[in-house]
PAMIPA-740375 format. One record per atom (N, C-alpha, C): residue in one letter; z, y negated, x negated. Coordinates in steps of 0.02 Angstrom, whole numbers, plus 50000, padded with zeros to 5 digits. Each point is the difference from the previous one (the first is absolute). Layout:
% PAMIPA-740375
aZYX...
This chain:
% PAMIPA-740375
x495355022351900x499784993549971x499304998450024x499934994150036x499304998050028x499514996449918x499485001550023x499324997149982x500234993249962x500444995450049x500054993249985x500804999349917x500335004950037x500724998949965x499745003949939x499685005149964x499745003049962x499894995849941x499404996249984x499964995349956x500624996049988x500354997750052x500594993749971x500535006849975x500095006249996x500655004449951x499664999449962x499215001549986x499865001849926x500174994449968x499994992950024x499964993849954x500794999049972x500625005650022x500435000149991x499945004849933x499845005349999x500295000949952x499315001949913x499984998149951x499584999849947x499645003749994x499384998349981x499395005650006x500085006349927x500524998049959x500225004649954x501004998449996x500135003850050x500695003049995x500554999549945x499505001049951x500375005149931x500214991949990x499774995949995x500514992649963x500625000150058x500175000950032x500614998850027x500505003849950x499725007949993x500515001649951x500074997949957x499564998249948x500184994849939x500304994350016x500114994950067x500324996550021x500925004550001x499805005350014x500745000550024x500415002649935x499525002349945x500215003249912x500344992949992x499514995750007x500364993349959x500824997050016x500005002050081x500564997850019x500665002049977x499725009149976x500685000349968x500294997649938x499524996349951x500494996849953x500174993850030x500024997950066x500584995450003x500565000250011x500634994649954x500255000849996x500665000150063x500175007650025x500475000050060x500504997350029x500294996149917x500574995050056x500505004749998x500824996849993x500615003650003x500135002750057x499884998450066x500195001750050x499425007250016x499235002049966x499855007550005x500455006349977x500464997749947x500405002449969x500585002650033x500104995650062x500744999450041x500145008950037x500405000150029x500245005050041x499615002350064x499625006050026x499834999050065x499185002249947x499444999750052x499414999349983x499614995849970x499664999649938x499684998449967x499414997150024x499714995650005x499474996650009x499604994149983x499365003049947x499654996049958x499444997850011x499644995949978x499444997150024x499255005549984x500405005949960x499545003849994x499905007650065x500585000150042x500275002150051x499434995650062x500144993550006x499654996350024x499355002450024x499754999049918x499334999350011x499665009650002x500385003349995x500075007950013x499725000150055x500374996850040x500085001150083x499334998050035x499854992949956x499454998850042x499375004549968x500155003649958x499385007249967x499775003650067x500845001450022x500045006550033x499724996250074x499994996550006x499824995050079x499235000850003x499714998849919x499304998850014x499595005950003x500465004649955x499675007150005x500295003550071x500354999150024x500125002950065x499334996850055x499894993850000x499454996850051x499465002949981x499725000549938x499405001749978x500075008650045x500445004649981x500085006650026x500135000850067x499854996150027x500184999750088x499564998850022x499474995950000x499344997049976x499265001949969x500225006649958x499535005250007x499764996449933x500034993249959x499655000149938x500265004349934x500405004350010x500255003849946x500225007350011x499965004549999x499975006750008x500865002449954x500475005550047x500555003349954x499865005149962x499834999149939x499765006449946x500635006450038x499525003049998x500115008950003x500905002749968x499954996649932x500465002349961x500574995750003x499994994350054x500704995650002x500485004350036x499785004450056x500435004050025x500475005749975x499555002649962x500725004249917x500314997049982x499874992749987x500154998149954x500664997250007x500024994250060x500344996450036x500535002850062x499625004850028x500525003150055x500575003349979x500085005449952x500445004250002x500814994749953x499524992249984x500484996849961x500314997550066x499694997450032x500444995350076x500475005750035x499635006649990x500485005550042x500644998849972x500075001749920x500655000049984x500324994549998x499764995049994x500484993350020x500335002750060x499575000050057x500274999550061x500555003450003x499925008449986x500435002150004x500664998949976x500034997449937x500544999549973x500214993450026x499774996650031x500184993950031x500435002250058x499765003550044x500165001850041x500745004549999x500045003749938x500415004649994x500664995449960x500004995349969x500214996249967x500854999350016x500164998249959x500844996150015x500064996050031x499714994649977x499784993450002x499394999150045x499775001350060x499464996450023x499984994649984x500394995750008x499724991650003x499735000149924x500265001549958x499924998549927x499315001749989x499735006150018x499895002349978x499084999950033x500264997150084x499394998350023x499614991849957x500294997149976x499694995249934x499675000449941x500285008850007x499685004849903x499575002350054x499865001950060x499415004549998x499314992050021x500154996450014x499484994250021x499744998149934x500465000549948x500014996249940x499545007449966x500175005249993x499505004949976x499385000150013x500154999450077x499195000750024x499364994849988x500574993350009x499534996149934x499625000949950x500495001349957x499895000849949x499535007049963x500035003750019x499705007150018x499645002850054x499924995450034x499295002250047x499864992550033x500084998850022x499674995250040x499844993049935x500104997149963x499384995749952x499725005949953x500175005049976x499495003649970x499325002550045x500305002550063x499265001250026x499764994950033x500294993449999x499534993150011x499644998349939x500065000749945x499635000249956x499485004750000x500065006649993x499555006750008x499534994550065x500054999950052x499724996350054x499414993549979x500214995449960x499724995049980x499734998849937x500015008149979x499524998849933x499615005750016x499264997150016x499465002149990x499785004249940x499804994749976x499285004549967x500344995649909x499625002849921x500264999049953x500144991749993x499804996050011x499884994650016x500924994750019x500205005550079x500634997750015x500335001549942x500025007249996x500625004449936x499944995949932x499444995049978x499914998349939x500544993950020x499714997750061x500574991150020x500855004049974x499955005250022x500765000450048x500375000249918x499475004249936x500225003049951x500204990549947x499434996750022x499894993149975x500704996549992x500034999050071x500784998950017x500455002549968x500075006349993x500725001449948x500085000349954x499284997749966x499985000249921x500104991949992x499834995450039x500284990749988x500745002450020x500345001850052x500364999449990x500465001749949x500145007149959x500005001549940x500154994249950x499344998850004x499844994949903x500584994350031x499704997350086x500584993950000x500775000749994x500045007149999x500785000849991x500225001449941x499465003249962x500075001649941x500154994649948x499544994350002x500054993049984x500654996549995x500155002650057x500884994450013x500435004849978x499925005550004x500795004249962x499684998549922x499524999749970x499945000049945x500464992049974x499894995750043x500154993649980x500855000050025x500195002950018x500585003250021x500325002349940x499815004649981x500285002349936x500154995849946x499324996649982x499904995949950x500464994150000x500184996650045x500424994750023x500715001050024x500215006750006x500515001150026x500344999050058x499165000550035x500414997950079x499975006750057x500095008049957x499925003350029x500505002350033x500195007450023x500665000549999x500315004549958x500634999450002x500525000649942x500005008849978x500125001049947x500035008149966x500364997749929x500445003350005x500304997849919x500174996549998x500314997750053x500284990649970x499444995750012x499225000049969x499444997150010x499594998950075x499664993250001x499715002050057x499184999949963x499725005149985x499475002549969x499735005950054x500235001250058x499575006250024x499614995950060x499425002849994x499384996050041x500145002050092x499914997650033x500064999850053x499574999350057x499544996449984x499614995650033x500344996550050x499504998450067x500214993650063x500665004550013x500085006149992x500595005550048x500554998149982x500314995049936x500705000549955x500265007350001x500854999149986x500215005449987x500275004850051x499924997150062x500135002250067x499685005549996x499465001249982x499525005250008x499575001149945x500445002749929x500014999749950x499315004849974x499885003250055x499375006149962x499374998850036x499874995450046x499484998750051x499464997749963x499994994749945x499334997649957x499805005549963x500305004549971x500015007249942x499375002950078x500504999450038x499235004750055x499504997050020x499984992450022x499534997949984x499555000349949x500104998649954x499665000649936x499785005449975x500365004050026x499895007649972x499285003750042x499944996650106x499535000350007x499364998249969x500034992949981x499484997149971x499535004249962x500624999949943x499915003449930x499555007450007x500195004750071x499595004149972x499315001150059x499924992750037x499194999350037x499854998049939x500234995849957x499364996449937x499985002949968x500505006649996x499705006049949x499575002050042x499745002850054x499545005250036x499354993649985x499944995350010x499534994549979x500044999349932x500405000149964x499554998449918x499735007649987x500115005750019x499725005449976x499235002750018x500124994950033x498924997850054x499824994949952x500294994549971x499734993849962x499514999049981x499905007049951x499394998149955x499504999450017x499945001750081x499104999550022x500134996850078x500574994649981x499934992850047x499864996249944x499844998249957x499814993449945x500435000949959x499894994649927x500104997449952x500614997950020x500184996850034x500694996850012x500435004150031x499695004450023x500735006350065x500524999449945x499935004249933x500335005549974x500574993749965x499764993949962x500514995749962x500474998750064x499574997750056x500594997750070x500425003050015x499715007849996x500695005650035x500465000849966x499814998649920x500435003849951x500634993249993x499714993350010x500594995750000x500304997450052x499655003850063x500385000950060x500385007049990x500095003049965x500375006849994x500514997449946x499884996649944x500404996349948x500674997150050x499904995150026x500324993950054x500585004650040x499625007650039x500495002950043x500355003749965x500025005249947x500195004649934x500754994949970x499714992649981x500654997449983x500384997450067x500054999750052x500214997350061x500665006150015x499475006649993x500445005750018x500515003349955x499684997149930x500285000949962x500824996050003x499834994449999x500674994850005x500325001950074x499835002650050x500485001950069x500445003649973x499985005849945x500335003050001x500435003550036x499565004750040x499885003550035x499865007550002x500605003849985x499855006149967x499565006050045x500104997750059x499835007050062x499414996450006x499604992950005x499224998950003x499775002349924x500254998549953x499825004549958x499545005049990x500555004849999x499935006850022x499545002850044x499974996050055x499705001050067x499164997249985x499854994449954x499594997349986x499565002049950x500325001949951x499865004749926x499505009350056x500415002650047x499655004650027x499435001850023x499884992350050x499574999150048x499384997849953x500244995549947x499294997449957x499725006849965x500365004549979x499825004949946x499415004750039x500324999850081x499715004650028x499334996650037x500114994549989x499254996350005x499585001649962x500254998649925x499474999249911x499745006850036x500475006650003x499715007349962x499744999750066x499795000450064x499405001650036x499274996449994x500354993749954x499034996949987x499885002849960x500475001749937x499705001449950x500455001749951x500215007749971x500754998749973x499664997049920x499674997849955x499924998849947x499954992450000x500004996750057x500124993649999x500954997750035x500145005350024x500505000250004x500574999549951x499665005149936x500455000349955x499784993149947x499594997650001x499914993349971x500234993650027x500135001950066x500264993750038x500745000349996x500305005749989x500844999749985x500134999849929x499515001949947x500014997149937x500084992249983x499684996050056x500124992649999x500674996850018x500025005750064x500854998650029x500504999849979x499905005349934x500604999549964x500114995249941x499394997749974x499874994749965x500434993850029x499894999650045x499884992350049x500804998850022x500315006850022x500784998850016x499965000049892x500025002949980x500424998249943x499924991849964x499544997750045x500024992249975x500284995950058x500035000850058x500414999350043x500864999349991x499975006649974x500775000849970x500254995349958x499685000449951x499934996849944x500154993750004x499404995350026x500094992650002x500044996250070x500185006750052x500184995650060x500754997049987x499794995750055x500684995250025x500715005250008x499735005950041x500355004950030x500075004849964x499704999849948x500015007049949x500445004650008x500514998549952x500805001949993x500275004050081x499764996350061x500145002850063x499615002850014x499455002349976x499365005050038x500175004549962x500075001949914x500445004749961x500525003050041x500414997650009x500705002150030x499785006050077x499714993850016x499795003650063x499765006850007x499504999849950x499495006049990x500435005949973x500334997949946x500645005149984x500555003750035x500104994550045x500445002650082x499765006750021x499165000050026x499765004750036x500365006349974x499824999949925x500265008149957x500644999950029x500504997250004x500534999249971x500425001150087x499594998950044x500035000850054x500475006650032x499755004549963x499985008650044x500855000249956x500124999549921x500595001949980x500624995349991x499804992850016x500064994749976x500194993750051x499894999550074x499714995050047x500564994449996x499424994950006x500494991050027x500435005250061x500184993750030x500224998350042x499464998350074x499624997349976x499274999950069x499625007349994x500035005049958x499955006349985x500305003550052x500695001049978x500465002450014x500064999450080x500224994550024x499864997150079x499405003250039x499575000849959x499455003350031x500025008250022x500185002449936x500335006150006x500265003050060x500634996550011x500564998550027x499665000450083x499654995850006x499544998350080x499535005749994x499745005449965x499505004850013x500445004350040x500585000749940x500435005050038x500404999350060x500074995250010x500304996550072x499405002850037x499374997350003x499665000250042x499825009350012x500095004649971x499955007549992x500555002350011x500644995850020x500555004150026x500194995650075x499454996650018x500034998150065x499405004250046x499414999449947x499415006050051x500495006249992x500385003749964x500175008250004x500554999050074x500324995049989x500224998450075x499614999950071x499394997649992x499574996350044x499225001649990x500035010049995x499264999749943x499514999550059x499965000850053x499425000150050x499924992150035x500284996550020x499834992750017x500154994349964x500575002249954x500334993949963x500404996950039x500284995449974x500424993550020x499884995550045x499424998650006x499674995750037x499564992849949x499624997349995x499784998849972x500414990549997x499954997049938x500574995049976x500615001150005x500125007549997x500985000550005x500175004149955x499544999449925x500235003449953x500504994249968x500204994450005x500394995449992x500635001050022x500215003950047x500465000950047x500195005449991x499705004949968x500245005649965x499965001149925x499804997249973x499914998149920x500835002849957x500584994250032x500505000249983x500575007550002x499865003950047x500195006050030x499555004349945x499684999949980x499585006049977x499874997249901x500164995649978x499844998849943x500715000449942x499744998649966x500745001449949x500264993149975x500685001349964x500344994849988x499694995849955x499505004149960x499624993649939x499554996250033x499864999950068x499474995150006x500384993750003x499574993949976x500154994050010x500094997850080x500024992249994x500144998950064x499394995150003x499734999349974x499224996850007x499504998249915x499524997750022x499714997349915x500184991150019x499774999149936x499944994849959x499644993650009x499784995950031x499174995949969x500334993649990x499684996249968x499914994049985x499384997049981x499924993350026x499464996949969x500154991950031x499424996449970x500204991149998x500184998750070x499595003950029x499674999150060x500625002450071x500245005549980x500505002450051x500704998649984x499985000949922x500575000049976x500405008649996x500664999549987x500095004949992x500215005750083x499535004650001x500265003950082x500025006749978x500735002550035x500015007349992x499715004950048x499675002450006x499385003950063x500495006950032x500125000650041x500155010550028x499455003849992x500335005949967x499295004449987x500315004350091x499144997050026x499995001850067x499585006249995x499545003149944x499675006150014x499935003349917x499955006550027x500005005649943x499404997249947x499414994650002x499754999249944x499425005349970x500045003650063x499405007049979x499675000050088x499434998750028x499784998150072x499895009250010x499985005249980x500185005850020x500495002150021x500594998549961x500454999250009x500514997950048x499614995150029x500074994450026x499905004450075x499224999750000x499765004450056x500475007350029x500325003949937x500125006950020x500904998750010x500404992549993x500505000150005x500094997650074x499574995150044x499834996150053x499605003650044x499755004049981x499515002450056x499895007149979x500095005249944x500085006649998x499445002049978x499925005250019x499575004349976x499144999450066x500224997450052x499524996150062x499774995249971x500484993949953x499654996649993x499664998949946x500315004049927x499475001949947x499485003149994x499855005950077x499495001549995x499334995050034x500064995350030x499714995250032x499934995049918x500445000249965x499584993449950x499815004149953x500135007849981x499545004849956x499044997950054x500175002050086x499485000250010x499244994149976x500434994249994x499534993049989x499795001249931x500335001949968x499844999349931x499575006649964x499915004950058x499995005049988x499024999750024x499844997750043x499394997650043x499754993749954x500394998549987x499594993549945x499735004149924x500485002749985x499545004949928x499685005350037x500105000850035x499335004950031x499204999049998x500304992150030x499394997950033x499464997949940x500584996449932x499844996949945x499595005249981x500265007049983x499815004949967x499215000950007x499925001650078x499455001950053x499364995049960x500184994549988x499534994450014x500024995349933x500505005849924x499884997749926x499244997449982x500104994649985x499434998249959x500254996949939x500085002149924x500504998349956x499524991849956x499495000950017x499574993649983x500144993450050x500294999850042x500114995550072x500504995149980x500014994049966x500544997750012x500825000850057x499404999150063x500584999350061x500365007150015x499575004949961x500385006550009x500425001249950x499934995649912x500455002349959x500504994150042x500064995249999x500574996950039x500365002750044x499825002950036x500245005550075x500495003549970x499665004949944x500415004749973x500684998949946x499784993849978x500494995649955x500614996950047x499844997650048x500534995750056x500415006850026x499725003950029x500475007050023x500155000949958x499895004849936x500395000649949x500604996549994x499754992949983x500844995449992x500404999750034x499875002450076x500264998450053x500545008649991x499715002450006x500595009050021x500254997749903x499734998849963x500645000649928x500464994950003x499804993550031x500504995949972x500564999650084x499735004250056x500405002550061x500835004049964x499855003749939x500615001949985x500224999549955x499964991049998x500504995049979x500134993150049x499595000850056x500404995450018x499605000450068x500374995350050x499685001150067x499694993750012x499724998650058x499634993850038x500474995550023x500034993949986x500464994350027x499884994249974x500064993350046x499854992849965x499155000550024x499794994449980x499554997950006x499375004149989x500285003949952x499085003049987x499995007050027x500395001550075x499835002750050x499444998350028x499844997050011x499324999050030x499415001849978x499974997349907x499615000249967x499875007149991x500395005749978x500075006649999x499795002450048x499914999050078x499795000250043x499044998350012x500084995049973x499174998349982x499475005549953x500365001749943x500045004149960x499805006550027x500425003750032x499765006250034x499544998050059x499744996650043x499584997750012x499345001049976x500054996349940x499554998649976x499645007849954x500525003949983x500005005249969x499765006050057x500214997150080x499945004450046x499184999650019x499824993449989x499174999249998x499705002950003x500095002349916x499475004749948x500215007050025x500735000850009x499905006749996x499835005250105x500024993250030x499875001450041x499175001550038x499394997249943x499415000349997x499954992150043x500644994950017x499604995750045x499654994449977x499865000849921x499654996449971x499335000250004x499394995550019x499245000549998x499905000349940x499655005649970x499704997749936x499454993750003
């Protein structure tokens, strides 16, 4: 690059990076349109604007204004190895060469465009900014969702919150929201010595997402959500911890009580128990696909299947009680019956498609990110209790359900953003 052409790239791309990603958070609550839904590959405007992440952080790294942290190479390589391989080794090449482009997306290439374009606390605060509006804005509309009955259907009712996603992609706002929910916990637990106003703001920005997630009804963000916050409270501080779930339980019992959704957040919550001796039918199905997916790796324990052809073997390996798809409805789609195309557990997922090569490649990412977190705890740090709160949610609520729909990307941003901190490529 000459002297002259130099100045006209920089005027290409923003003298702070990090808003593109908040440009590209936002994109995913729009709404995808029936035809993302269709047969074949998926492609959303949050995909889109992914791409052009990975464009800008690739120029910047060719270019010499951004340096590859040390620790992307643990982190990231031994995951692309096992794609490959199992791509390679596959049933299905063709199929299967679409799951490994589509992984690598999603799992390395916009996460370490993020790691890439967030600097110093400054970016990580934008990037964190971003997913907490998006949150409340989703939180907002499933709430009004509920309330109005324009959610989608459970019980006969259409009372379950949804947000922009409908029922197509019935658990995507629960993760949204569920991100939110626990950056503005790692931020209200700093409050008291940002001002007078932090602590009322966070607490009815925590009010807003609490009933949002509440009404998804959503048993595995739940669960997954309930973990990650707890294990936030007890590293700042476990005695505010135990005062802060003293409120929680207050707050669902008035929730319960005099929500719209009451009666269905009860039910729900009672399910979980009722789960292990007891299961629905979306229980049960689930079941049903673990074990499918564990009597296709004992077949296939070193490469797997190939990666997107647990669909293609699903039927061969599962039992007669599984259904033949779920359920959704809402105003919006109307009524559609979905194929359960994956086991519903992304380990699972990983060790049925790609083996024991390729679970050790997504143990390795996740494995280098709490490392790194560990290395570089600071339990007073907002952006570090967030770090530790987002992973958390991420490996508990992994075994209940996998990555798909729209807030692939976003999940993607997420470890990113998580890969930041724990990668040191944050400036203090």
């Amino acid at each position: 690059m000459t002297a002259h052409t130099a100045p006209l790239a920089a005027m290409r791309v923003p003298r702070r990076p990090s808003w593109l990603i908040a440009v590209t958070v936002a994109t995913v609550g729009i709404p995808p349109g029936p035809d993302a839904f269709g047969p074949g590959v998926q492609i959303t405007a949050g995909d889109v604007a992914g791409l052009a992440l990975v464009l800008v952080a690739a120029f910047l790294l060719v270019t010499g204004r951004v340096q590859m942290p040390r620790a992307a190479l643990p982190a990231f390589g031994p995951l692309v190895v096992g794609l490959g391989v199992s791509t390679v080794c596959s049933a299905d090449i063709t199929a299967s060469l679409a799951g490994f482009v589509r992984n690598t997306q999603i799992f390395v290439l916009v996460p370490l465009a993020v790691v890439l374009l967030v600097r110093d606390r400054r970016d990580l605060t934008i990037v964190c900014s971003s997913l907490l509006g998006l949150g409340l804005a989703e939180a907002g509309y499933g709430i009004w969702q509920s309330a109005t009955g324009n959610g989608a259907s459970i019980g006969g009712e259409n009372i379950r919150a949804v947000g922009t996603f409908g029922a197509l992609d019935v658990m995507a706002m629960s993760i949204v929201v569920g991100f939110a929910f626990l950056i503005l916990t790692a931020f209200a637990l700093t409050a008291p010595r940002r001002g007078a106003a932090a602590v009322p703001a966070a607490l009815i920005g925590l009010v807003v997402l609490a009933v949002a997630l509440a009404l998804a009804l959503s048993r595995g963000t739940w669960i997954a959500l309930g973990a990650a916050a707890v294990l936030t409270m007890v590293l700042f501080d476990r005695w505010t911890a135990v005062k802060v779930l003293a409120c929680c339980a207050a707050l669902l019992v008035v929730v319960v009580t005099v929500g719209g959704g009451g009666q269905a957040v009860a039910e729900r919550s009672s399910s979980m128990v009722a789960s292990i001796s007891q299961p629905d039918q979306s229980v049960d199905d689930r079941y049903n696909l673990w074990a499918a997916a564990l009597r296709i790796w004992e077949d296939h324990p070193v490469t797997g299947v190939g990666v997107k052809n647990f669909p293609a073997y699903r039927d061969t390996y599962a039992s007669i009680g599984l259904s033949s798809g779920s359920e959704t409805d809402d105003s919006v789609n109307g009524y559609v019956r979905q194929p359960l195309l994956s086991p519903h557990n992304e380990y699972l997922l990983f060790l049925s498609e790609q083996g024991v090569v390729g679970l050790a490649g997504f143990g390795a990412l996740f494995g280098v990110l709490l490392a790194g977190l560990w290395r570089r705890r600071r339990p007073r740090d907002p952006l570090w209790l967030a770090g530790v709160g987002l992973l958390t949610f991420l490996l508990v609520n992994f075994v209940y359900a996998d990555m798909g729909g729209p807030t692939c990307v976003l999940t993607a941003i997420v470890m990113g953003a998580i890969g930041a901190r724990a990668f040191g490529a944050v400036r203090e």
